[in-house]
Residue frames as qw, qx, qy, qz and C-alpha x, y, z in Angstrom:
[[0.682, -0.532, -0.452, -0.216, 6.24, 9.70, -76.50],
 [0.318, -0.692, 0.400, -0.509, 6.61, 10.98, -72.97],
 [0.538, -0.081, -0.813, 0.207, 8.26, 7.73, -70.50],
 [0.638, -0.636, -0.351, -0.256, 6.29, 6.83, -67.94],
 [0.108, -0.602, 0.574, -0.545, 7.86, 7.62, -64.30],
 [0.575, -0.065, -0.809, 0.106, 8.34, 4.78, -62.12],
 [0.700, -0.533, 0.075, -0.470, 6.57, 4.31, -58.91],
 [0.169, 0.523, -0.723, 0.420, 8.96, 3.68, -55.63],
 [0.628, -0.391, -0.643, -0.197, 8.27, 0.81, -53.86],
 [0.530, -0.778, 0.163, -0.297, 7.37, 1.73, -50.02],
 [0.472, 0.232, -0.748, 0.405, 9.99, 0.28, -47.86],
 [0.576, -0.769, -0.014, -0.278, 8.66, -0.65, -44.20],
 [0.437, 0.344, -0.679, 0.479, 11.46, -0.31, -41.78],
 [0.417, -0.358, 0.363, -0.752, 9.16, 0.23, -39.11],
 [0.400, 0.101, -0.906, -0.099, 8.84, -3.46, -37.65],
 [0.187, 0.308, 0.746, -0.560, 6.43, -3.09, -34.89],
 [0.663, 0.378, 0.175, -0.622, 3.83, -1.23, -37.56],
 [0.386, 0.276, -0.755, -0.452, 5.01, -4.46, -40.05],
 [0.208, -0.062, -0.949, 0.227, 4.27, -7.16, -37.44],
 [0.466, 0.080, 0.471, -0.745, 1.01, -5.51, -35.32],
 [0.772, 0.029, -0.242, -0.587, -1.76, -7.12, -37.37],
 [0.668, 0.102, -0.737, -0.036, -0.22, -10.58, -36.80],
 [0.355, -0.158, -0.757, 0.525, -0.10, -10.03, -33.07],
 [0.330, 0.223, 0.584, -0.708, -2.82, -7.72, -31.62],
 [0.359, -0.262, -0.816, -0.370, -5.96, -9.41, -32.03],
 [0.489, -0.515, 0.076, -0.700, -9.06, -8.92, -29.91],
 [0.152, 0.211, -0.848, 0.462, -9.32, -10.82, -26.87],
 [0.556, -0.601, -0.225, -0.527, -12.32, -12.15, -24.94],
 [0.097, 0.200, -0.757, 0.614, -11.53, -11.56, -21.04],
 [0.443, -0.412, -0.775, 0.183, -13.62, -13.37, -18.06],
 [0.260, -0.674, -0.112, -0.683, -15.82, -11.31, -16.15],
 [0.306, 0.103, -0.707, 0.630, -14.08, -10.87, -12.64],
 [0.449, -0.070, 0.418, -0.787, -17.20, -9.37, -10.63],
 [0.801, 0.003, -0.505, -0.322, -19.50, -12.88, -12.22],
 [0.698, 0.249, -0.657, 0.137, -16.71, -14.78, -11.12],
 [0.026, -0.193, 0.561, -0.805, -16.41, -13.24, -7.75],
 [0.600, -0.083, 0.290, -0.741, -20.08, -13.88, -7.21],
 [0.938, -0.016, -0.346, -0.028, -19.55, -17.68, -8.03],
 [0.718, -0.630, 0.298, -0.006, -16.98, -17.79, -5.21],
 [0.885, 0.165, -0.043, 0.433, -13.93, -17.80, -7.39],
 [0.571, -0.752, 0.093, 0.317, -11.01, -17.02, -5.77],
 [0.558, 0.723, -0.387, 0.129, -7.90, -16.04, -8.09],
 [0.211, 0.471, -0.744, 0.424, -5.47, -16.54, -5.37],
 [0.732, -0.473, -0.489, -0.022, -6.90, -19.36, -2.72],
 [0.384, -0.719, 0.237, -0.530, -7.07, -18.15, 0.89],
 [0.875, -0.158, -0.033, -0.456, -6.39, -20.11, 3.49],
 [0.892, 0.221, -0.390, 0.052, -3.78, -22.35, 2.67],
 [0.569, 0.220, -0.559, 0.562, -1.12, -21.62, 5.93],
 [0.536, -0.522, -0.081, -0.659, -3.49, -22.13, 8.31],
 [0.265, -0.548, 0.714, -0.348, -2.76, -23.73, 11.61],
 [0.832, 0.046, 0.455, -0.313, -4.15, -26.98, 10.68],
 [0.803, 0.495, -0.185, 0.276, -2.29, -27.65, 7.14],
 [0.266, 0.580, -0.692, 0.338, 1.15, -27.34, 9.59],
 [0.853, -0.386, -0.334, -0.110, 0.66, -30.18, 11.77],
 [0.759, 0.122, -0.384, 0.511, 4.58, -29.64, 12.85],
 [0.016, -0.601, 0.157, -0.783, 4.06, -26.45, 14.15],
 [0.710, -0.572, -0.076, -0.404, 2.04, -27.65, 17.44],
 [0.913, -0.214, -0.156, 0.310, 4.87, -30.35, 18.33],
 [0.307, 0.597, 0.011, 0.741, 7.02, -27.10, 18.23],
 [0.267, -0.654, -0.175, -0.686, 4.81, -25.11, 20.17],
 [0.663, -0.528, 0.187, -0.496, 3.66, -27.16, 23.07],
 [0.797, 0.192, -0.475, 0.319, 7.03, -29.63, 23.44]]
């Protein structure tokens, strides 16, 4: 009888194509032009405006 020939086992050395399934994954993202028409701001305007520095004026006009 002829012996059978063993089948080599794959080796992955390649750790980015071992790991991918576990880390990209689909994603659901927020619709920025919605949001924009509900008046959300990512970054708020506004905020170092001459009225939030009250200290500045006693500066100014001392």
């Amino acid at each position: 009888m002829a012996k059978r020939q063993q089948k080599l086992e794959i080796v992955m050395n390649n750790f980015v194509a071992k790991h991918m399934h576990e880390v990209n994954k689909s994603q659901v993202f927020v619709d920025r032009k919605k949001n924009a028409k509900r008046g959300y701001d990512k970054h708020k305007k506004g905020r170092y405006s001459e009225d939030y520095r009250p200290f500045l004026y006693a500066l100014i006009f001392a």
